[in-house]
Backbone as JSON, one array per atom type, in Angstrom:
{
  "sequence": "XXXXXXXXXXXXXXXXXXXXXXXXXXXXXXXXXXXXXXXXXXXXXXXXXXXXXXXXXXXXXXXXXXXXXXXXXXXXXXXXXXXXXXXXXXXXXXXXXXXXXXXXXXXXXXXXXXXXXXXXXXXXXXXXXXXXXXXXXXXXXXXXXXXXXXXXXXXXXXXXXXXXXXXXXXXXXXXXXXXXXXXXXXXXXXXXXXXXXXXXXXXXXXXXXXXXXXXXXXXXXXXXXXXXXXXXXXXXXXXXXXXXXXXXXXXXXXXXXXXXXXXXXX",
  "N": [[-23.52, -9.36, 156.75], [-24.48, -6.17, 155.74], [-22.41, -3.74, 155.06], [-22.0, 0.18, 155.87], [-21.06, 2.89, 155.22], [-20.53, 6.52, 155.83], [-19.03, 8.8, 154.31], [-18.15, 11.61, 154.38], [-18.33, 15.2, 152.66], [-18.59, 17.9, 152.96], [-19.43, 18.32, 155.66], [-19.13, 17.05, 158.82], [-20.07, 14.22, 160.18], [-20.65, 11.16, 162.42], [-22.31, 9.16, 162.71], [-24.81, 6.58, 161.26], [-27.35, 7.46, 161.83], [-30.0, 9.53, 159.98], [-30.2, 11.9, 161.91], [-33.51, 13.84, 162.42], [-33.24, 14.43, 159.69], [-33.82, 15.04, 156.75], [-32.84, 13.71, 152.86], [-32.03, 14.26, 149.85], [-31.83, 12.65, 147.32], [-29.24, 12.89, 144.65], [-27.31, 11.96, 143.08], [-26.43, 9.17, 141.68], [-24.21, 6.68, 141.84], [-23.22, 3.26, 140.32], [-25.08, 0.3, 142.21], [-27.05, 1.27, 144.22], [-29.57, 0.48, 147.29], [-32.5, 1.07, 149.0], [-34.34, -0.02, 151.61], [-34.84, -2.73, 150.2], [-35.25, -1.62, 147.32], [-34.19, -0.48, 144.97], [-32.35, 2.68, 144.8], [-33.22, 5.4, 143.34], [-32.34, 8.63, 141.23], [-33.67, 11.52, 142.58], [-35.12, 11.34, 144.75], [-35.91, 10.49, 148.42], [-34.0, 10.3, 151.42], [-34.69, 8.63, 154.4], [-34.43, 8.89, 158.38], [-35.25, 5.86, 158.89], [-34.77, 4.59, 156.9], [-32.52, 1.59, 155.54], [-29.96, 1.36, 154.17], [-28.42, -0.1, 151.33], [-25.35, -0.77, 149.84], [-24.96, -2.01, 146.63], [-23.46, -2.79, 144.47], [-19.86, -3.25, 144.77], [-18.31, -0.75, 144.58], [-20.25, 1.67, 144.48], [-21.25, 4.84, 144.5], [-23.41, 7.55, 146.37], [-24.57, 10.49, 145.92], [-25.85, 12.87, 147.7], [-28.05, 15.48, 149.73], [-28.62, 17.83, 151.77], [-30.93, 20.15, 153.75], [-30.39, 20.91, 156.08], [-27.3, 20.08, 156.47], [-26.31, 20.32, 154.1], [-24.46, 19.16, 151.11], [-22.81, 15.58, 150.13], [-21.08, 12.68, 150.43], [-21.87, 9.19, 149.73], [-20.85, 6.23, 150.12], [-19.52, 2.55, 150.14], [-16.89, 1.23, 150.22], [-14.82, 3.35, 150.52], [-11.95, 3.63, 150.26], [-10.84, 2.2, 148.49], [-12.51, 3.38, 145.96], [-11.83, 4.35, 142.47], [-10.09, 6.77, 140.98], [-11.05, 7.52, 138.95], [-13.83, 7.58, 139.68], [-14.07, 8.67, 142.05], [-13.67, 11.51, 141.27], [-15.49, 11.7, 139.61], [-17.99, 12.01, 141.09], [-16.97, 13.82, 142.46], [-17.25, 16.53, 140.43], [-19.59, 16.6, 140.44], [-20.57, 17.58, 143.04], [-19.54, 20.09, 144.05], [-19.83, 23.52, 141.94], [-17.63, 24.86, 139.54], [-15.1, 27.19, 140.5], [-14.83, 30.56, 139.08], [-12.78, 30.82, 136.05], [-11.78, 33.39, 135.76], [-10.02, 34.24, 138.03], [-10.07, 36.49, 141.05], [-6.88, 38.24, 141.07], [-4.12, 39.74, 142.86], [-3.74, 42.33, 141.82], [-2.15, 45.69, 140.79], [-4.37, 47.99, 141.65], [-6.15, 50.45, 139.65], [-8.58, 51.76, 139.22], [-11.88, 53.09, 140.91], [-13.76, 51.12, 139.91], [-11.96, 48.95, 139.51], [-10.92, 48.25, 142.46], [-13.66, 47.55, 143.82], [-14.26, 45.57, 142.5], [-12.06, 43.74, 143.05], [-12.94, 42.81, 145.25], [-15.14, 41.57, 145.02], [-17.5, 43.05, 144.27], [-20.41, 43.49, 145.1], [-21.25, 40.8, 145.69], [-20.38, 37.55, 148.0], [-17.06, 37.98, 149.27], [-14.07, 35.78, 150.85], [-11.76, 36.14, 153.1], [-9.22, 34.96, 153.93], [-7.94, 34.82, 156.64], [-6.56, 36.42, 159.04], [-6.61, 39.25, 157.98], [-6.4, 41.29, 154.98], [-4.83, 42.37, 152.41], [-4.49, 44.94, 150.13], [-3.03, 46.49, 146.93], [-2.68, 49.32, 145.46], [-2.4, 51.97, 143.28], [-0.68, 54.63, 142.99], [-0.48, 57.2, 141.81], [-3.32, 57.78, 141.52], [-4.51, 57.02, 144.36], [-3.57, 58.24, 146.18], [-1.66, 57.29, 149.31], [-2.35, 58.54, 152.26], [-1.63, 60.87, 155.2], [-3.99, 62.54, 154.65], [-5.37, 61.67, 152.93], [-6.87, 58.08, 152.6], [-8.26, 54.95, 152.72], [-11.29, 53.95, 154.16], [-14.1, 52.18, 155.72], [-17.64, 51.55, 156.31], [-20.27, 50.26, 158.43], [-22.78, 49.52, 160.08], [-23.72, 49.35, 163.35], [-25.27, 48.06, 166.35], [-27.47, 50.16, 165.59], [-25.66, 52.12, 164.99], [-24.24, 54.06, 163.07], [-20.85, 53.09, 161.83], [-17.49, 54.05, 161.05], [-14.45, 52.82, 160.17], [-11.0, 53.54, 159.83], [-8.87, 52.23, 157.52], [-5.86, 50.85, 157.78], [-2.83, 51.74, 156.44], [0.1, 50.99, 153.93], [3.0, 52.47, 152.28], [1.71, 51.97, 148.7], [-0.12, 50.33, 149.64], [-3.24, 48.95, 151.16], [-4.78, 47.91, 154.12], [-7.45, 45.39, 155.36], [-8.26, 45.07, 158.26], [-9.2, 42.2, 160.25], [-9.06, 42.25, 163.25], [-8.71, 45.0, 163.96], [-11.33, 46.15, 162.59], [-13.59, 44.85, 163.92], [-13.73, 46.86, 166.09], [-14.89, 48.29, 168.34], [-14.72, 51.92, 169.66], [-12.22, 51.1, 171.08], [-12.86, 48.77, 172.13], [-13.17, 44.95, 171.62], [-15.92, 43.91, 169.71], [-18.08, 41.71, 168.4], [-18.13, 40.14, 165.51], [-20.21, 38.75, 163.76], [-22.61, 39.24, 163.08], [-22.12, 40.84, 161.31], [-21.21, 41.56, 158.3], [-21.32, 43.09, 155.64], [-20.81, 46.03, 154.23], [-19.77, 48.87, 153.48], [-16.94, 50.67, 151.42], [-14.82, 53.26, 151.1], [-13.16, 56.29, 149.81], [-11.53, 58.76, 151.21], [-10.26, 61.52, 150.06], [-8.18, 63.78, 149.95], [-8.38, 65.11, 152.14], [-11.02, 65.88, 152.16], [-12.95, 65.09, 149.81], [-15.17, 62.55, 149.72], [-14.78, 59.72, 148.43], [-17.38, 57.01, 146.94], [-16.99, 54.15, 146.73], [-18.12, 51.41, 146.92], [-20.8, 48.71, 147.78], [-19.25, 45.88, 150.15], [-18.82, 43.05, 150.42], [-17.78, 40.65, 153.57], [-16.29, 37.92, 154.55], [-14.56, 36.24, 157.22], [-12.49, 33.96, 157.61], [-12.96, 31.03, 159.35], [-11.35, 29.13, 161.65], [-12.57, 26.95, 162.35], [-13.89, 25.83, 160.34], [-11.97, 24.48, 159.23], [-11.16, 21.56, 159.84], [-13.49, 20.53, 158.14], [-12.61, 20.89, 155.28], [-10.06, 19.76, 155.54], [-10.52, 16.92, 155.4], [-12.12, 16.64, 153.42], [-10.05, 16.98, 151.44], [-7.99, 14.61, 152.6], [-9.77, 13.06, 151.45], [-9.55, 13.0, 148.76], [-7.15, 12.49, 148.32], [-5.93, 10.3, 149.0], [-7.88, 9.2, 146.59], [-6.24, 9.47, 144.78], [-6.38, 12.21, 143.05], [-5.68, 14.76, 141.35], [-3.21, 17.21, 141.82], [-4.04, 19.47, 141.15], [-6.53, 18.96, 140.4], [-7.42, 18.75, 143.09], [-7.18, 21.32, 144.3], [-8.29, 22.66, 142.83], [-11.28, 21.58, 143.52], [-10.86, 22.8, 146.11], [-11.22, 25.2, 145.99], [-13.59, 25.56, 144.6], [-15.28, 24.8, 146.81], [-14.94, 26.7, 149.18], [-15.78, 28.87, 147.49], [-18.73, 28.84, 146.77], [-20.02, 28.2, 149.26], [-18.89, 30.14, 151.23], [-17.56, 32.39, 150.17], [-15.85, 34.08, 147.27], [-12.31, 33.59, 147.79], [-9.27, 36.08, 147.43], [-7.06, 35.41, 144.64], [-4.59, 35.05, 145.01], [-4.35, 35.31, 147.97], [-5.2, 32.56, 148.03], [-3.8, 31.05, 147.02], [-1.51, 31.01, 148.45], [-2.74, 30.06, 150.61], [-3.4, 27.93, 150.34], [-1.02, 26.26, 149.79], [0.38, 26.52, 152.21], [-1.29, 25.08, 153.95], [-1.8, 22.54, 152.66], [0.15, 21.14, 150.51]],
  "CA": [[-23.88, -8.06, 157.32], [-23.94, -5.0, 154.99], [-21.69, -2.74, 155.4], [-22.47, 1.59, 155.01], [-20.63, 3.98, 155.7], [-20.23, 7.88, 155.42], [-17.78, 9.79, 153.8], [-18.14, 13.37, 154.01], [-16.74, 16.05, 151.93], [-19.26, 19.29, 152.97], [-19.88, 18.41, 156.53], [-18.47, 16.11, 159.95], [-21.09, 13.34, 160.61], [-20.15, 10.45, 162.53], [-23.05, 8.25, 162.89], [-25.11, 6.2, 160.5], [-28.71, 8.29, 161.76], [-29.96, 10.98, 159.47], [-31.42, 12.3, 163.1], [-34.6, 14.3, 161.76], [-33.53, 15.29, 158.54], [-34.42, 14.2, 155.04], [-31.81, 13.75, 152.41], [-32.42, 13.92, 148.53], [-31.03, 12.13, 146.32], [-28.92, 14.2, 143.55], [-26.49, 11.43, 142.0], [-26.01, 7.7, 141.99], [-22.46, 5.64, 140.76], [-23.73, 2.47, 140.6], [-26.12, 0.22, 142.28], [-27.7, 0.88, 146.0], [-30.86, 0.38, 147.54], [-33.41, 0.92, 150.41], [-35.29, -1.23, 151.89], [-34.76, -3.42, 149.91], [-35.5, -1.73, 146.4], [-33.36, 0.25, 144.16], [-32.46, 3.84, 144.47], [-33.01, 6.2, 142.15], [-32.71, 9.92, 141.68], [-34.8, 12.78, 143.15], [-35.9, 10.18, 146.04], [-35.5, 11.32, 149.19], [-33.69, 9.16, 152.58], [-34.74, 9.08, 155.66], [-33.37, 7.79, 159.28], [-35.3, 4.98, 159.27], [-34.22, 3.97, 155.89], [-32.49, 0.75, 155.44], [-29.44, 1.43, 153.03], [-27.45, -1.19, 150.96], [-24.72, -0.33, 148.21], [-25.26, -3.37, 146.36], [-22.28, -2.32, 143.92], [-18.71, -3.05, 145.58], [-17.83, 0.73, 144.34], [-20.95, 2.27, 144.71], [-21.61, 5.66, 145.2], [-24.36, 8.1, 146.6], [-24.15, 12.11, 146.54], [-27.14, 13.54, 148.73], [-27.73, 16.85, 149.81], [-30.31, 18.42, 153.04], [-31.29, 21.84, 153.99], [-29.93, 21.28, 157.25], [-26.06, 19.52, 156.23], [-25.55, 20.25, 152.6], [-24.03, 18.14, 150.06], [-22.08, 14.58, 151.09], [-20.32, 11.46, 149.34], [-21.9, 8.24, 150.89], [-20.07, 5.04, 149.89], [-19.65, 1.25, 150.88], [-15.94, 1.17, 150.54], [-14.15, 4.34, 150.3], [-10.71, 3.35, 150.06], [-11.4, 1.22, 146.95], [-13.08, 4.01, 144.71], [-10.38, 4.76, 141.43], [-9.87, 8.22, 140.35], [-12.08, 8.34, 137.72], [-14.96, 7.74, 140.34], [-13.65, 10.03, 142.62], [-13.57, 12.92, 140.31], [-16.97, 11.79, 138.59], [-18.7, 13.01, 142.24], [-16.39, 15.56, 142.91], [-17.81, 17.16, 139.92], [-21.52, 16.65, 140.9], [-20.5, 18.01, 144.37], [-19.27, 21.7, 143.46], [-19.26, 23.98, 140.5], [-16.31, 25.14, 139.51], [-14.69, 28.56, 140.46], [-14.61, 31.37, 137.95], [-12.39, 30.81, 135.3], [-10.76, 34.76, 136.19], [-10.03, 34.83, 139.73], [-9.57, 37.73, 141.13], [-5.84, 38.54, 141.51], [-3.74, 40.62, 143.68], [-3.35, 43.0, 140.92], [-2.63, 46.93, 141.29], [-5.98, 48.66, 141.26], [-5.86, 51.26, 138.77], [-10.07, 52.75, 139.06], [-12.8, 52.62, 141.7], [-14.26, 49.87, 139.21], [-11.36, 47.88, 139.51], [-11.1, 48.15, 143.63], [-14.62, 47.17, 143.88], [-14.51, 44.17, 141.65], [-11.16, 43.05, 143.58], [-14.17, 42.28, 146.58], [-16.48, 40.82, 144.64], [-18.58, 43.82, 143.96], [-21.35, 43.07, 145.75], [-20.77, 39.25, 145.66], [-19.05, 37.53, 149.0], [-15.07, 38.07, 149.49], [-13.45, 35.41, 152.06], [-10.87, 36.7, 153.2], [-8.47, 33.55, 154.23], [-7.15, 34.6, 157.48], [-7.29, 37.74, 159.6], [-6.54, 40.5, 157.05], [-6.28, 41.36, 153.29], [-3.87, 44.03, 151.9], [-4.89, 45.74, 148.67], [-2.29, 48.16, 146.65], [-3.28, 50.77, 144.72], [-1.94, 52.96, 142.17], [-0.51, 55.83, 143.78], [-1.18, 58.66, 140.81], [-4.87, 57.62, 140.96], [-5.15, 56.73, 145.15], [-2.25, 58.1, 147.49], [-2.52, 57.2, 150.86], [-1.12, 59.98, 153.43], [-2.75, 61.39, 156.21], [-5.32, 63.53, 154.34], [-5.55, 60.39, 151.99], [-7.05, 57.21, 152.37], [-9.46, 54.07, 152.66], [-12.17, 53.9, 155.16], [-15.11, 50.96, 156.09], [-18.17, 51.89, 157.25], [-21.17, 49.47, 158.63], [-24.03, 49.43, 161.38], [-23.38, 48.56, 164.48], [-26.48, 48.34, 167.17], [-27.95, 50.76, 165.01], [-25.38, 53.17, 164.8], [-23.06, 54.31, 162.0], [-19.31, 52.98, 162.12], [-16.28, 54.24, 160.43], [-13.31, 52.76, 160.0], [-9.57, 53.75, 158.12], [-8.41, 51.76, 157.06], [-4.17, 51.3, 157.78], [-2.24, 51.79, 154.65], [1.74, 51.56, 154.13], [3.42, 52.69, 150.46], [0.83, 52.1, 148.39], [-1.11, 49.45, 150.27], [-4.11, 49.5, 152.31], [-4.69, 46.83, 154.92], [-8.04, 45.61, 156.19], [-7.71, 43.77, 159.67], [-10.25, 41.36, 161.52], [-9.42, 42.99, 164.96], [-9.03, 46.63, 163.65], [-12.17, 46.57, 161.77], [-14.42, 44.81, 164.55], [-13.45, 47.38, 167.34], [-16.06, 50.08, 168.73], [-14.32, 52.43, 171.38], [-10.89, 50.03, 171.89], [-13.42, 47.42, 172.85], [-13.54, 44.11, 170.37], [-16.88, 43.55, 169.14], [-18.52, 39.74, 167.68], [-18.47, 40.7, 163.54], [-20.98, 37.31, 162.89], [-24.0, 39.59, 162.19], [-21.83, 42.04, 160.62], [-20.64, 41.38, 156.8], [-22.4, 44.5, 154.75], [-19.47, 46.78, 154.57], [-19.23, 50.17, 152.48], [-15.61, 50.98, 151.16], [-15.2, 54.14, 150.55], [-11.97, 56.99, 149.89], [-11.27, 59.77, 151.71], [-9.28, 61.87, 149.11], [-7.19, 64.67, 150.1], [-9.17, 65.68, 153.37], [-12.28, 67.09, 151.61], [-13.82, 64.33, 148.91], [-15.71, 61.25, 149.9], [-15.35, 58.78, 146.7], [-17.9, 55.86, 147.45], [-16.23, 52.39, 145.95], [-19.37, 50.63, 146.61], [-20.34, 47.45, 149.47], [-18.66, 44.78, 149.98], [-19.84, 41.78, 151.81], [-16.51, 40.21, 154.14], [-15.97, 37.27, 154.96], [-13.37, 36.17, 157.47], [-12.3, 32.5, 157.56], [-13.09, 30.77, 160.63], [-10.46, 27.88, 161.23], [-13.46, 25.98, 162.51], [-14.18, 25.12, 159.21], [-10.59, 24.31, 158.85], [-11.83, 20.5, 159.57], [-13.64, 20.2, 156.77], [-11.6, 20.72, 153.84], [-8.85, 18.72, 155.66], [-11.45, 15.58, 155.63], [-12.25, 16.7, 152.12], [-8.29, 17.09, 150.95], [-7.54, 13.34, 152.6], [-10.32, 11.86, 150.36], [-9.15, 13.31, 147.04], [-5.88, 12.43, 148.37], [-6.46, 8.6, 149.01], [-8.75, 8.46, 145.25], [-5.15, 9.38, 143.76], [-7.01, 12.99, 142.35], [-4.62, 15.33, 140.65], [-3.4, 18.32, 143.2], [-4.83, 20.75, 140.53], [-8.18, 18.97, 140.6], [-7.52, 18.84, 144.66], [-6.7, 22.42, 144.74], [-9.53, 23.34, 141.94], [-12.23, 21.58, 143.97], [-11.47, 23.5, 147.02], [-11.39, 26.25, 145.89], [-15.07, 25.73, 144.29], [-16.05, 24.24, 148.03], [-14.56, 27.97, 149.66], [-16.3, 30.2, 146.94], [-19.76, 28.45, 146.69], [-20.46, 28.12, 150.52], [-17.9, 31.37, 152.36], [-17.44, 33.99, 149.11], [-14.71, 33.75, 146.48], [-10.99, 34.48, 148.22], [-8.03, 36.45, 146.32], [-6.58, 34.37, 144.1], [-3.03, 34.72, 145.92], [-4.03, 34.93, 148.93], [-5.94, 31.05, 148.56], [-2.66, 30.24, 146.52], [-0.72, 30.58, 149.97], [-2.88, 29.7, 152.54], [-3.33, 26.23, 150.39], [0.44, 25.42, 150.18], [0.52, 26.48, 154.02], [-2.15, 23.92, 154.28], [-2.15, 20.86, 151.78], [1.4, 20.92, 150.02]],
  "C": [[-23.55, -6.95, 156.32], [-23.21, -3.97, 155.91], [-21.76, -1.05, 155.06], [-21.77, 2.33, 156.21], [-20.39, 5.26, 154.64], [-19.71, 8.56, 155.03], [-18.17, 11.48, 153.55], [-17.23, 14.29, 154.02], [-17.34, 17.2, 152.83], [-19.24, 19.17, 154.69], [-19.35, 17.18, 157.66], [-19.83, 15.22, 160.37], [-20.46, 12.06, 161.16], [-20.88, 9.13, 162.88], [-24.0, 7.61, 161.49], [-26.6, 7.09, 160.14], [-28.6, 9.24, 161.16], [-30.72, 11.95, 160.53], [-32.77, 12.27, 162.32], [-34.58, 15.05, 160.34], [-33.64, 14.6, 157.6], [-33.75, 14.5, 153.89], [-32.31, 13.35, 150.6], [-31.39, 13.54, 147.45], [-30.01, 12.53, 145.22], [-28.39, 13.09, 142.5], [-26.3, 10.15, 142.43], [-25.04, 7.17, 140.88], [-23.13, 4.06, 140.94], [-24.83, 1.6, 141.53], [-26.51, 0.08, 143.96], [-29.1, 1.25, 145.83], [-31.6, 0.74, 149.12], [-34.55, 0.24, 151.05], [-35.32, -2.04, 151.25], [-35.0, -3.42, 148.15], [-34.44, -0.45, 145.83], [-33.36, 2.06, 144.32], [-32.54, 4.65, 143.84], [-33.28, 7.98, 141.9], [-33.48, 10.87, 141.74], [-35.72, 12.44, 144.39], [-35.02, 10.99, 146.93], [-35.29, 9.46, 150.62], [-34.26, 9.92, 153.45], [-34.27, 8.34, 157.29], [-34.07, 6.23, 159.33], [-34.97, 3.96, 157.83], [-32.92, 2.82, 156.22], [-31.43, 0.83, 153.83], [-28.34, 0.57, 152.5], [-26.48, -0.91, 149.88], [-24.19, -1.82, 148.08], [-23.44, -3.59, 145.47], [-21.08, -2.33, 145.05], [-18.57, -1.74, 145.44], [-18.86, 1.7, 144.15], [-20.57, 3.83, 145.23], [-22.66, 6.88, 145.56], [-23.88, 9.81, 146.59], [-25.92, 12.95, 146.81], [-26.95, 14.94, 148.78], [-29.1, 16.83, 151.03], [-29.95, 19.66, 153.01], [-30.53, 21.9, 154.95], [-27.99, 21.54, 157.13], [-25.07, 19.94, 154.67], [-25.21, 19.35, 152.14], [-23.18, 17.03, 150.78], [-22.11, 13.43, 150.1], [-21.19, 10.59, 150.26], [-21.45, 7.13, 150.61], [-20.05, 4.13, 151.1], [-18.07, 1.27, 151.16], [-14.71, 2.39, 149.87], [-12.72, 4.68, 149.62], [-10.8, 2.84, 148.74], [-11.41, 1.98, 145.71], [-11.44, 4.27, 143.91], [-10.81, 5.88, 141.6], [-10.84, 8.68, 139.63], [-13.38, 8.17, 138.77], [-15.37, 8.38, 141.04], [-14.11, 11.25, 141.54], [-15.0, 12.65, 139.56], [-18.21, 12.65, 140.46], [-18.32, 13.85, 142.67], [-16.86, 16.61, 141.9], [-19.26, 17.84, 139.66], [-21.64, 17.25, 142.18], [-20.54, 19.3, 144.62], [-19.31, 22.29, 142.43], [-18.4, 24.71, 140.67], [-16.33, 26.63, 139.31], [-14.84, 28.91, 138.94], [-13.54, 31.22, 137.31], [-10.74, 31.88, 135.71], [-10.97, 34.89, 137.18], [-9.26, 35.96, 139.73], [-8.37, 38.11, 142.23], [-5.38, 39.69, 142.58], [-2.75, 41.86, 142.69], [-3.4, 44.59, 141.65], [-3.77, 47.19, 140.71], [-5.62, 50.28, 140.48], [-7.5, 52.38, 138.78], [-10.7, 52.54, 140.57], [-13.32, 51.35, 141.15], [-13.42, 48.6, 139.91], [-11.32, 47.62, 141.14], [-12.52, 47.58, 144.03], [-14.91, 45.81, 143.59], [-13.13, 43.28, 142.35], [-12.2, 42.22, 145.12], [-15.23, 42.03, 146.49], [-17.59, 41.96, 144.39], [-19.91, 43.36, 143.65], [-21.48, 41.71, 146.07], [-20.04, 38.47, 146.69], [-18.08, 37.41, 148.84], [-15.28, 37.32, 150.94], [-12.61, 36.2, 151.71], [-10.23, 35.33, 154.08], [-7.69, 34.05, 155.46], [-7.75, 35.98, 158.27], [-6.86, 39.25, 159.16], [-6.16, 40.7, 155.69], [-5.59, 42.62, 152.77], [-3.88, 44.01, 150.52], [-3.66, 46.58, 148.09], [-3.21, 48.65, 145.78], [-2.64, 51.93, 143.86], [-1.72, 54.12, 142.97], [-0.85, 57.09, 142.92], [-2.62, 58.8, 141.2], [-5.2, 57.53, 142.91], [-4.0, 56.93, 146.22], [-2.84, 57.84, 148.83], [-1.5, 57.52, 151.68], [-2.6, 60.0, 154.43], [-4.12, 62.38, 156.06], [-6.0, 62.25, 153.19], [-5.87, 59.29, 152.26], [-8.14, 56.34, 152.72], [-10.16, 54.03, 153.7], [-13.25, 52.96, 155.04], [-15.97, 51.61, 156.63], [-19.83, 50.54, 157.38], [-22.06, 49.92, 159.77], [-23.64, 48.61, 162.32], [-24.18, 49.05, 165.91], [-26.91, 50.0, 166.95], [-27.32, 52.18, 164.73], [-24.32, 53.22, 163.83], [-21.42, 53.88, 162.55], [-18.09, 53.16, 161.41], [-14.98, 53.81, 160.89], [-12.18, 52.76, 159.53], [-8.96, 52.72, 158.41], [-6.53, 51.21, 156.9], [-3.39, 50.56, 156.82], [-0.02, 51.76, 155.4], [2.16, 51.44, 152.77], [1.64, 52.71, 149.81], [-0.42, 50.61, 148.58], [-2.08, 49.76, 151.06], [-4.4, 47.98, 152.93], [-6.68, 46.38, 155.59], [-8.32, 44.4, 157.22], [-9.28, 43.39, 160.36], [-10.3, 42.4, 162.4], [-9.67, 44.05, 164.73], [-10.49, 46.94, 163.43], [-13.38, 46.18, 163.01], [-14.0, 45.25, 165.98], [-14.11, 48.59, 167.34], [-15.17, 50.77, 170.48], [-13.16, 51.73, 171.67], [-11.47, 49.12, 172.27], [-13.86, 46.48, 171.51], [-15.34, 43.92, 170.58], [-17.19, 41.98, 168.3], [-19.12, 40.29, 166.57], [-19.77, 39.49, 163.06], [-22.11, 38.13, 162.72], [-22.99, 40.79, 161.54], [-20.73, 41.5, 159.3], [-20.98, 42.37, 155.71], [-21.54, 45.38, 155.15], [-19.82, 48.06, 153.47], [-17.88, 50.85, 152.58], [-15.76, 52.45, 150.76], [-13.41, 55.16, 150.61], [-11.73, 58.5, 150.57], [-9.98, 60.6, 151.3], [-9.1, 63.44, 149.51], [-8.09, 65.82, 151.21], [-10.61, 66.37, 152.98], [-13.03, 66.3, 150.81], [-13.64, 63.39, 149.39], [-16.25, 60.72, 148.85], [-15.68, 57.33, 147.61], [-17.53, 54.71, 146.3], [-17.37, 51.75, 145.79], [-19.46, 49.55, 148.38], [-20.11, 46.68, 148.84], [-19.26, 43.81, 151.08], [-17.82, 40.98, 151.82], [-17.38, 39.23, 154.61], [-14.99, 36.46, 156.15], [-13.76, 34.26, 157.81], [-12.18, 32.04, 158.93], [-12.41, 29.43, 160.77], [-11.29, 26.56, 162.15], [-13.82, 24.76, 161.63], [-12.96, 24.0, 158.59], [-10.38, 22.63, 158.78], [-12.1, 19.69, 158.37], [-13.69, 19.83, 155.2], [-10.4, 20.14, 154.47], [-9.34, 17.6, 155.67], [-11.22, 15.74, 153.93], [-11.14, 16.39, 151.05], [-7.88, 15.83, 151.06], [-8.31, 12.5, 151.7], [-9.94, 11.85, 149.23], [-7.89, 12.92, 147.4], [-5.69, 11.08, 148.11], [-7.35, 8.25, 147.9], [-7.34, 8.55, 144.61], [-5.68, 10.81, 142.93], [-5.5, 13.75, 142.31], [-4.05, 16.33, 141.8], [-3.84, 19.45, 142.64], [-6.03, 20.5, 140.79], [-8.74, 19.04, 141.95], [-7.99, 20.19, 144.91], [-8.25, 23.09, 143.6], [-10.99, 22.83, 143.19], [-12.75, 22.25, 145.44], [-11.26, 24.44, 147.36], [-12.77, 26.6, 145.82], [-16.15, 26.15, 145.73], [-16.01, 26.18, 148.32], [-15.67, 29.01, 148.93], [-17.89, 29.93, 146.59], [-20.71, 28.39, 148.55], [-19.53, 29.32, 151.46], [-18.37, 32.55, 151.07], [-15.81, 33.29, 148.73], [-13.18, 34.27, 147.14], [-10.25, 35.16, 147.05], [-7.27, 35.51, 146.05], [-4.69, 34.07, 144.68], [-3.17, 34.55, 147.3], [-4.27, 33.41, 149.01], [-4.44, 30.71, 148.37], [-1.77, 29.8, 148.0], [-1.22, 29.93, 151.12], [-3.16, 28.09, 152.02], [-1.97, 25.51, 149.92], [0.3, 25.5, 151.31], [-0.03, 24.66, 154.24], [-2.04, 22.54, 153.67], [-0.76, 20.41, 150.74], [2.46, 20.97, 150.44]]
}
């Protein structure tokens, strides 16, 4: 009886059916087949396919419109390190090089580019605190940061709450119209902007938010036990999911991921 099973890094599947979707080929580790003839890449599966990994250590990396990217292997447990890490590299590309720290902000440039200027920012939890150079950005009561977005077609401002030279911006705070919470999922298109010494409005630029939904929270713990069980490094652990986070959410601050993945995986 062959044996096939699923391993997924991108997505929770627990059956062998691809229901109605259609799955293309991207990368093959040795040798599987369908129906009875060899796979090879840019071919596409489908559910009624008929799949064999002929190879004891076989492995498949697919991808759909519907699911995204996914490991598929015969015996999971088995794969070494180096096989591991040869599809973990075909799976994600790798974060930026210069992540962007929790450095003081010294310009509008540099505040802008701390949120991806224009580019998505997760934000790893339910708020992100910025400092700021106090010569260049005090924040008092005639002083400081404000949000503004659309909300059922009407303009929304929000400040932003600062302490020393920090500014804070909160999940709940930010999606509240009137004291009443609001559902942020069509709302990510943000304009930052400064409200400097009760009288000048300096525009920072938009930002596109993210907030981390611990839905997902699943997924990279599936992902984390497989690299864990190939024997993968905890840099190349911690590098690949970071890639996963900033390729499919928006890139987080490089301290905040640092903490929320000891919290999580160390």
């Amino acid at each position: 009886m062959t044996k096939t099973f699923f391993i997924v890094l991108l997505i929770s599947i627990q059956h062998l059916s691809f229901a109605q979707d259609v799955y293309h080929v991207i990368n093959i580790k040795g040798k599987v087949s369908r129906n009875g003839k060899n796979i090879r890449r840019g071919q596409k599966l489908k559910a009624t396919d008929k799949i064999k990994f002929v190879s004891p250590r076989a492995l498949l990396l697919v991808s759909s419109q519907r699911y995204g990217r996914m490991v598929l292997s015969a015996k999971p447990a088995q794969k070494s390190m180096s096989e591991a890490a040869y599809i973990l590299k075909n799976l994600v590309s790798k974060g930026r090089a210069s992540a962007r720290g929790d450095e003081k902000m010294v310009t509008r440039e540099m505040i802008h580019y701390y949120f991806g200027k224009g580019e998505p920012h997760l934000i790893l939890g339910d708020e992100a605190t910025v400092k700021v150079k106090k010569a260049l950005f005090p924040l008092n009561k005639k002083s400081f940061f404000f949000m503004s977005y659309q909300y059922k077609g009407e303009k929304v401002n929000k400040k932003l709450p600062f302490e020393d030279n920090r500014f804070t911006v909160n999940k709940d705070r930010l999606f509240r119209v009137e004291g009443k919470k609001i559902s942020g999922k069509e709302i990510n298109d943000f304009g930052l902007f400064y409200y400097k010494n009760g009288e000048e409005v300096i525009d920072i630029g938009r930002v596109k938010l993210f907030f981390w939904d611990n839905a997902h929270q699943k997924k990279v713990d599936e992902m984390v036990k497989f690299m864990k069980a190939n024997e993968l490094t905890q840099e190349e652990i911690k590098d690949t999911v970071f890639a996963y986070l900033q390729k499919y959410f928006g890139e987080p601050n490089a301290d905040q991921f640092k903490t929320w993945y000891q919290k999580h995986y160390q």
